[in-house]
VOGU-3710 file (C-alpha; in Angstrom, 3 decimals, decimal comma):
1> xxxxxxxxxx> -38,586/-2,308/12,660  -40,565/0,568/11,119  -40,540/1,906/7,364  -39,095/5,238/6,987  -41,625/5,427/3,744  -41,029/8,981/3,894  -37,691/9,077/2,553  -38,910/8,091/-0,600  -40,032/11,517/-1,699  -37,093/13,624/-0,553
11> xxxxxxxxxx> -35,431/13,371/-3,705  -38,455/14,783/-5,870  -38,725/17,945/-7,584  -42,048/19,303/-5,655  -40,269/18,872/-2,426  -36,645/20,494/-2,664  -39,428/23,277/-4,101  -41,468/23,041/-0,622  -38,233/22,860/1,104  -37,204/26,022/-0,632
21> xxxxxxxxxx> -40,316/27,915/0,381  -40,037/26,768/4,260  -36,174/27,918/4,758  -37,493/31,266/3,274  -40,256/31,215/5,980  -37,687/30,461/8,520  -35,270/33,046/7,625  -32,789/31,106/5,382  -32,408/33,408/1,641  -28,865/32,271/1,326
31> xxxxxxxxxx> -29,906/28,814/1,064  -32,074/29,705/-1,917  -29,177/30,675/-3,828  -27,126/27,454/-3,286  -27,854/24,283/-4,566  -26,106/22,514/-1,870  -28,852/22,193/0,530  -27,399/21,226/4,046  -28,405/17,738/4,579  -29,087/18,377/8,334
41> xxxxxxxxxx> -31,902/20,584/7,379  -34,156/18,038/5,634  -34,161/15,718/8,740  -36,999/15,574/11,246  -37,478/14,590/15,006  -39,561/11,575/13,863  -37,154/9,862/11,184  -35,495/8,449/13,889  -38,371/7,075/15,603  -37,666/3,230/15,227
51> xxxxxxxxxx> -38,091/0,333/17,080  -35,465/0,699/19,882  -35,199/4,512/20,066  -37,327/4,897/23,757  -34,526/3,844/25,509  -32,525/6,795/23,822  -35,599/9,362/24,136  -36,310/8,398/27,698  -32,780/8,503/29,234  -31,930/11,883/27,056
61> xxxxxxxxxx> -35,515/13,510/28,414  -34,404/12,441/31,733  -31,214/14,015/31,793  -31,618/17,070/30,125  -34,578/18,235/32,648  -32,350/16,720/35,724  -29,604/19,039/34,571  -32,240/22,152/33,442  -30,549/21,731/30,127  -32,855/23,683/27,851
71> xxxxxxxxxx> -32,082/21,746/24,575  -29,862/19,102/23,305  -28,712/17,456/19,651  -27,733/13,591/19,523  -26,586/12,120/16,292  -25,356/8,391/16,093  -23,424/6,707/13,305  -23,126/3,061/13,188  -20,707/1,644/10,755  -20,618/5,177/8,974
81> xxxxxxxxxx> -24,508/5,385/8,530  -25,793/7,961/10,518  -28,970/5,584/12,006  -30,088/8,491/15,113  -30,658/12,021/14,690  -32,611/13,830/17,033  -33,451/17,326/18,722  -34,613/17,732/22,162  -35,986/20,561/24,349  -36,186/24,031/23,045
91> xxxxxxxxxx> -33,563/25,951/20,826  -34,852/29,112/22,455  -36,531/29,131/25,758  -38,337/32,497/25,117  -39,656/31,440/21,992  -40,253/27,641/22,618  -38,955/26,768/19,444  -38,264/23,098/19,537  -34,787/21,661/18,845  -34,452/19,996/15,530
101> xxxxxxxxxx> -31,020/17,996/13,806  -30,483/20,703/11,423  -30,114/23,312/14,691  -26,655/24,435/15,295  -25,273/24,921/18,353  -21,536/26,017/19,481  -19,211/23,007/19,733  -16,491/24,932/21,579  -13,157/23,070/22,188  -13,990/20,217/19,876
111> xxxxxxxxxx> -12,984/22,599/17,218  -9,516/22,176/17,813  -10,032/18,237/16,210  -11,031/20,264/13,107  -8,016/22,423/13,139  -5,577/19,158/14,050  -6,966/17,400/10,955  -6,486/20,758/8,834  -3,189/20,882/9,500  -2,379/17,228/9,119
121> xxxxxxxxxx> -3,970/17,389/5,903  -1,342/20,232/5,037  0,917/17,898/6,673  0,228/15,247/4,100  0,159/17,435/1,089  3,416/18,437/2,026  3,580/22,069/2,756  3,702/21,405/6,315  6,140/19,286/8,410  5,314/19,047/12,473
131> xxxxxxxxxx> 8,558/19,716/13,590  9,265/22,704/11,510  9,484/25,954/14,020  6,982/28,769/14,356  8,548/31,755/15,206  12,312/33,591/14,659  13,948/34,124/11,361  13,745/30,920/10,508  10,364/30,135/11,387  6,656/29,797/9,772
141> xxxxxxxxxx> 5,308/32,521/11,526  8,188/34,874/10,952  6,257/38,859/10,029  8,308/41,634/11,856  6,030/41,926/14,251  6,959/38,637/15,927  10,051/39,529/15,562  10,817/40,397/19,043  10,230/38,236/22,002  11,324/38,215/25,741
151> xxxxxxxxxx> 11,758/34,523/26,033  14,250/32,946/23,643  13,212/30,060/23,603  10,047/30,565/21,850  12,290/29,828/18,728  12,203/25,781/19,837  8,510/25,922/19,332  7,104/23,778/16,901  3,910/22,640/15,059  4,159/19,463/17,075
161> xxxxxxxxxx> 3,991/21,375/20,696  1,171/23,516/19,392  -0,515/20,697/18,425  -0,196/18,475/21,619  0,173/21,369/23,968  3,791/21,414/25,242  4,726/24,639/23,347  5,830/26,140/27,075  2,677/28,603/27,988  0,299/28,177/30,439
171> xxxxxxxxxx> -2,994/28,906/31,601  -1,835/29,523/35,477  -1,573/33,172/34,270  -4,532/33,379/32,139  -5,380/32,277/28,606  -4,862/35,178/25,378  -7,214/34,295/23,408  -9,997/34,857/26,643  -8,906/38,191/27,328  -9,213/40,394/24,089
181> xxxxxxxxxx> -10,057/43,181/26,308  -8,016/43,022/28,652  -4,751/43,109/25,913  -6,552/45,351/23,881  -5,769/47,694/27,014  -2,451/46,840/27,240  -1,272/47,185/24,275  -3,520/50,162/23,613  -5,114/48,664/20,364  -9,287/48,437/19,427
191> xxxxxxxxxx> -10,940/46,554/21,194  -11,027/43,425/20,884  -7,493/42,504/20,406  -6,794/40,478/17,200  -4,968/37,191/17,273  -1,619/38,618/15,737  -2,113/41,770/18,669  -2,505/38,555/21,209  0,479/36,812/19,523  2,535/40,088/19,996
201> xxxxxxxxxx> 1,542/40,683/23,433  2,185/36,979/24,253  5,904/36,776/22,895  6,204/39,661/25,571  6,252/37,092/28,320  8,292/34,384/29,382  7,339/30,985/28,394  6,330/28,989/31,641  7,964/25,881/30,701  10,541/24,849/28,290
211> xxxxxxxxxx> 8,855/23,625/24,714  8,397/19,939/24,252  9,184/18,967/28,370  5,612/20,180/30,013  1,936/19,783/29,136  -0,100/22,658/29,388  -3,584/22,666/27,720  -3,562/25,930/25,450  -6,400/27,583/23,659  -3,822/29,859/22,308
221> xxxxxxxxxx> -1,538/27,125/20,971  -4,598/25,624/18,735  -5,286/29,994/17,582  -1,713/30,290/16,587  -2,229/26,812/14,718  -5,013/28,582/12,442  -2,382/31,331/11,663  0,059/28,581/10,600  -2,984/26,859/8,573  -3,343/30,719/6,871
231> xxxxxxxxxx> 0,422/31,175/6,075  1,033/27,667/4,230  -2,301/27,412/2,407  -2,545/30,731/1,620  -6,149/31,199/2,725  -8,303/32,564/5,453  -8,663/29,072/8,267  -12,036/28,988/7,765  -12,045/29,581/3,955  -8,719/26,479/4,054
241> xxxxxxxxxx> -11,140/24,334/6,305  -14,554/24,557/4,488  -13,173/24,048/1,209  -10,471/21,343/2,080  -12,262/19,644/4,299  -16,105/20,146/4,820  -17,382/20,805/1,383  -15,251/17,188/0,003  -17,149/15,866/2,912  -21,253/16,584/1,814
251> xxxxxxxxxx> -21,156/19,337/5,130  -22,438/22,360/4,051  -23,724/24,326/7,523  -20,815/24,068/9,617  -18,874/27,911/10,700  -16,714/29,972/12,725  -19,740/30,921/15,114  -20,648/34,973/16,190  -20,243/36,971/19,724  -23,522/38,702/19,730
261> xxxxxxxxxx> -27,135/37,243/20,003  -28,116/39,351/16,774  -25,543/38,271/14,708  -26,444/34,186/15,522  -27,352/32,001/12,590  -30,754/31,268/11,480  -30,731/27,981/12,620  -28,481/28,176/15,754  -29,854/27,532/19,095  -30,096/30,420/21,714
271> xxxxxxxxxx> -27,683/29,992/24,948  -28,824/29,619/28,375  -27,625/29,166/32,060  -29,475/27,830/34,480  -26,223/28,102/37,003  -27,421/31,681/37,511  -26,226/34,503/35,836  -23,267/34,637/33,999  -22,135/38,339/32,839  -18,649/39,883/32,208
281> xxxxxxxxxx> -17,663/43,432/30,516  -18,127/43,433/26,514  -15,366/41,991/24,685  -16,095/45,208/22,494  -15,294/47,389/24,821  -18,073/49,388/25,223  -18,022/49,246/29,211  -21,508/47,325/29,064  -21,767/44,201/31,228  -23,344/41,351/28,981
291> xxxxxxxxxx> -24,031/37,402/29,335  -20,970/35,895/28,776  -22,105/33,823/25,741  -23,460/37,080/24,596  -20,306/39,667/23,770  -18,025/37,990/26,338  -15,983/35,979/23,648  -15,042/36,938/20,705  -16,065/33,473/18,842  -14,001/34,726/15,861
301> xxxxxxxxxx> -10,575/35,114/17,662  -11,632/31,419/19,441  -12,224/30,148/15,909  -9,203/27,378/15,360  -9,383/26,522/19,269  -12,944/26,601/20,307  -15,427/29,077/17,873  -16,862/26,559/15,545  -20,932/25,788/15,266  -22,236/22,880/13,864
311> xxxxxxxxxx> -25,250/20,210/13,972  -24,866/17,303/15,341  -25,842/15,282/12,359  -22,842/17,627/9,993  -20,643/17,186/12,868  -21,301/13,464/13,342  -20,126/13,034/9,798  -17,213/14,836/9,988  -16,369/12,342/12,703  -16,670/9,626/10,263
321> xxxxxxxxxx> -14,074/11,351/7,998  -11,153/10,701/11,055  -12,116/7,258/12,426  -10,326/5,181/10,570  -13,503/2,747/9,872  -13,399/1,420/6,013  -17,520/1,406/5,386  -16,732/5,189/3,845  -13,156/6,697/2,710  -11,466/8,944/5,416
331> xxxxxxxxxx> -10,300/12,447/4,855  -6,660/11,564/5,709  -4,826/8,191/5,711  -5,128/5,170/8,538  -1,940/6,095/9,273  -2,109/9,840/9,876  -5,562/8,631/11,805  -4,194/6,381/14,246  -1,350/8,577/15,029  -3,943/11,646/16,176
341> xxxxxxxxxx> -5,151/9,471/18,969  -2,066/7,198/20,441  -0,391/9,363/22,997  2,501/7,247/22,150  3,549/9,184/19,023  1,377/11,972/19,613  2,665/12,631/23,234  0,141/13,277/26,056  -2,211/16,037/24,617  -2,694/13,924/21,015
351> xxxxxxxxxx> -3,657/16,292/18,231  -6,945/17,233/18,341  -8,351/14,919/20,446  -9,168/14,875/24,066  -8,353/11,618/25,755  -8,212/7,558/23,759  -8,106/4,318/26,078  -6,708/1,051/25,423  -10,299/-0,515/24,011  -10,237/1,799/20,818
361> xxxxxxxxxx> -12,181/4,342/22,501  -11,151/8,322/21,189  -13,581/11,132/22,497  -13,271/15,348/22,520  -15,183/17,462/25,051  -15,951/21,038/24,477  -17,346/23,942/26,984  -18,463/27,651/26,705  -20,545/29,498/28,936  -23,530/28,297/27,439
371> xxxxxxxxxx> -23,167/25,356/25,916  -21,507/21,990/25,695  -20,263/19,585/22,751  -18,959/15,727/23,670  -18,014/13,528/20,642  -17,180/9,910/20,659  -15,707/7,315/18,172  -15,938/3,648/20,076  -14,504/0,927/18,683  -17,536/-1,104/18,123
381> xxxxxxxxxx> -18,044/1,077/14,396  -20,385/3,908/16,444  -19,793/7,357/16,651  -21,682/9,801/18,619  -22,159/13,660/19,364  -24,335/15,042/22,191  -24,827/19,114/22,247  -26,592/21,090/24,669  -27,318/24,765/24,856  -27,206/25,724/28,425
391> xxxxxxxxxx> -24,805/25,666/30,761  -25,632/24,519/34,299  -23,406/24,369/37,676  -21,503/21,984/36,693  -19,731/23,783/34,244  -17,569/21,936/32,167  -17,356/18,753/34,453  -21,394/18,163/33,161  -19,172/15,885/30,372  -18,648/13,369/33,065
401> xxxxxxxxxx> -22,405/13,084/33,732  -23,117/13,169/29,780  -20,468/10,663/29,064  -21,826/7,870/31,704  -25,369/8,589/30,946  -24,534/8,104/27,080  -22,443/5,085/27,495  -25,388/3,593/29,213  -28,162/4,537/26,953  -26,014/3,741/23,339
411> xxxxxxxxxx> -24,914/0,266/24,637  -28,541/-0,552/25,764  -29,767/-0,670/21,772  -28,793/-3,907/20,715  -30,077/-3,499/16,745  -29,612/-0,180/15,071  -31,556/0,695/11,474  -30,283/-0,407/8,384  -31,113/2,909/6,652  -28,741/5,692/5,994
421> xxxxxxxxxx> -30,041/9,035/7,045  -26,794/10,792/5,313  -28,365/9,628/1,873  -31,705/9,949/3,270  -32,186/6,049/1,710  -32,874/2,903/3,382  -29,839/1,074/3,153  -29,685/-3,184/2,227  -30,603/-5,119/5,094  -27,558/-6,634/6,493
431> xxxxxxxxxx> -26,411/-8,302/9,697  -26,244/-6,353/12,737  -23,399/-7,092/15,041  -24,546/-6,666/19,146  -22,416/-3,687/20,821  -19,449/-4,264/23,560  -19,799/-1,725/26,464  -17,193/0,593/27,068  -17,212/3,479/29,396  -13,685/4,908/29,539
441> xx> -13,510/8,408/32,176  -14,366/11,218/29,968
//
């Protein structure tokens, strides 16, 4: 296996100063002023260049130009060390900028894992109990303008249905928190409607199902969670989520992503299609027809259900804050943990997560127009996120093709590195256990 000599000099004085001078190059001041340098930003394409890693390069090369996939991120964890962190592609097609781990990219529906852990860590503070009710007099979300509602028995809703989507509404008739515009309209407010304007406008219908009997996947459910996660902490969800959960954690570069291509992070990738064009009127409502990735959402409203951005390398850690593996403390307890993923006590739609299997095996998918996020946490002590920047005609089913063609390549390594690219130090040397394959349907 190859030395990482490299590492060696990350921690010296004459570097973080070097390291300072390129983020100004590349457009980062605000990093200047904080002294919590994301970690994802001081690793490079070729730290993860051991002896093992073609298999990975070749099959992720492969796919991304089979699909037209402009770039992708890959970080891998094995037994909470992340061991694998690379960019490939381009972050920007008209610029040919090459993906690198510290690039962000929009993660989409897995951020509804971050707001299930939020509010299970309110949960286990104790200013939060999952069966407590949202809305009516005697509920969480109880402001005079939810005070009137069509459907009575939006009263029976409770953190629980929110959290594994059974809270009555579906998506047959459209999801809120997609159609700021259109709401905006009705209701005759700015454009784009705000999530308690979508909340009002909502408790104007009747539920589809009765709460707790009927699982209905719900952006808006996991949006109405952030309000919750606002009224018992007492801070903004993002403001709750970075300072509860991220900053404990070491993650420093993970936010509520923007609508508009000039508003985009330094470091965040640019979002393609390559299924054809894929336009829609601004969510702004200034009549102009624009990309959808580009003014079509409003990533801010999506926050709590799908508007985070992240690298893979931040997000990879986050991952080993919730999977219950004892190399590093978790975020919440085994208990809490386990709970999230066993449809048995979190019902069909778990809380936060997308799907678990008998072999230990938890995973979240995520789509936008635009881009693509699939996590995994296998049983074997390896976690893994794979992000990708363009959307192709697939659409969100690509996570089926992603899923088998990770499976495959992950399970091929049979040794992983003993360094710890979190730290940026080589680890002790230490046995290596050989991987079990599992490919559960994504």
């Amino acid at each position: 296996m190859k030395k990482i000599f490299v590492f060696i000099s990350l921690f010296t004085f004459f570097f973080f100063g070097e390291i300072a001078m390129t983020f100004s190059d590349k457009g980062y001041p605000s990093l200047l002023n904080n002294e919590e340098v994301p970690f994802s930003l001081l690793l490079d394409n070729q730290y993860s260049d051991f002896e093992g890693t073609e298999i990975i390069d070749r099959q992720v090369k492969a796919f991304i130009h089979r699909w037209k996939i402009e770039g992708a991120s890959l970080a891998v964890t094995k037994d909470e060390r992340l061991v694998y962190a690379k960019g490939f592609g381009t972050a920007n097609k008209e610029t040919g900028e090459e993906v690198k781990p510290g690039h962000l990219f929009r993660i989409a529906s897995v951020s509804k894992l971050i707001t299930a852990v939020a509010i299970m860590k309110l949960y286990e503070e104790g200013s939060l109990d999952l069966d407590e009710t949202v809305f009516g007099k005697n509920g969480i979300l109880n402001d005079s303008l939810y005070s009137t509602y069509k459907d009575p028995r939006v009263e029976d809703i409770t953190v629980r249905h929110l959290l594994n989507h059974t809270a009555g509404w579906s998506r047959n008739s459209g999801d809120p928190v997609f159609s700021p515009l259109y709401i905006a309209r009705k209701m005759n407010v700015p454009a784009p409607a705000s999530i308690k304007n979508i909340i009002h406008y909502s408790l104007s219908l009747s539920l589809n199902s009765r709460p707790g009997t009927k699982y209905n996947y719900s952006n808006f459910g996991y949006a109405v969670l952030g309000e919750i996660i606002e009224e018992r902490s007492g801070m903004p969800y993002q403001d709750y989520v970075v300072m509860n959960l991220l900053k404990p954690l070491g993650i420093h570069d993970m936010h509520i992503g923007k609508s508009y291509y000039h508003e985009k992070y330094p470091n965040e990738v640019r979002y393609h299609s390559s299924a054809g064009k894929m336009t829609t009127y601004d969510m702004g409502g200034t009549g102009e027809i624009v990309p959808i990735y580009y003014g079509g959402n409003d990533m801010e409203l999506l926050g709590p259900a799908g508007g985070w951005v992240a690298s893979a390398p931040e997000l990879v850690k986050f991952m080993t804050a919730i999977d219950g593996f004892n190399d590093q403390p978790d975020i919440l307890s085994s208990e809490t943990i386990a709970s999230m993923s066993n449809p048995n006590i979190a019902g069909k739609g778990l809380f936060g997560w997308r799907g678990s299997d008998s072999y230990g095996t938890w995973w979240r998918t995520g789509y936008l127009t635009g881009s693509s996020a699939l996590i995994v946490r296998q049983n074997d002590g390896l976690n893994w996120v794979i992000l990708t920047n363009t959307s192709t005609y697939k659409h969100s089913r690509i996570h089926r093709y992603e899923s088998s063609m990770m499976f495959g390549t992950i399970n091929k390594v049979n040794q992983w590195p003993v360094f710890d690219l979190f730290s940026m130090e080589e680890a002790q040397p230490g046995p290596i256990a050989e991987i079990p394959t599992t490919n559960p349907k994504l």
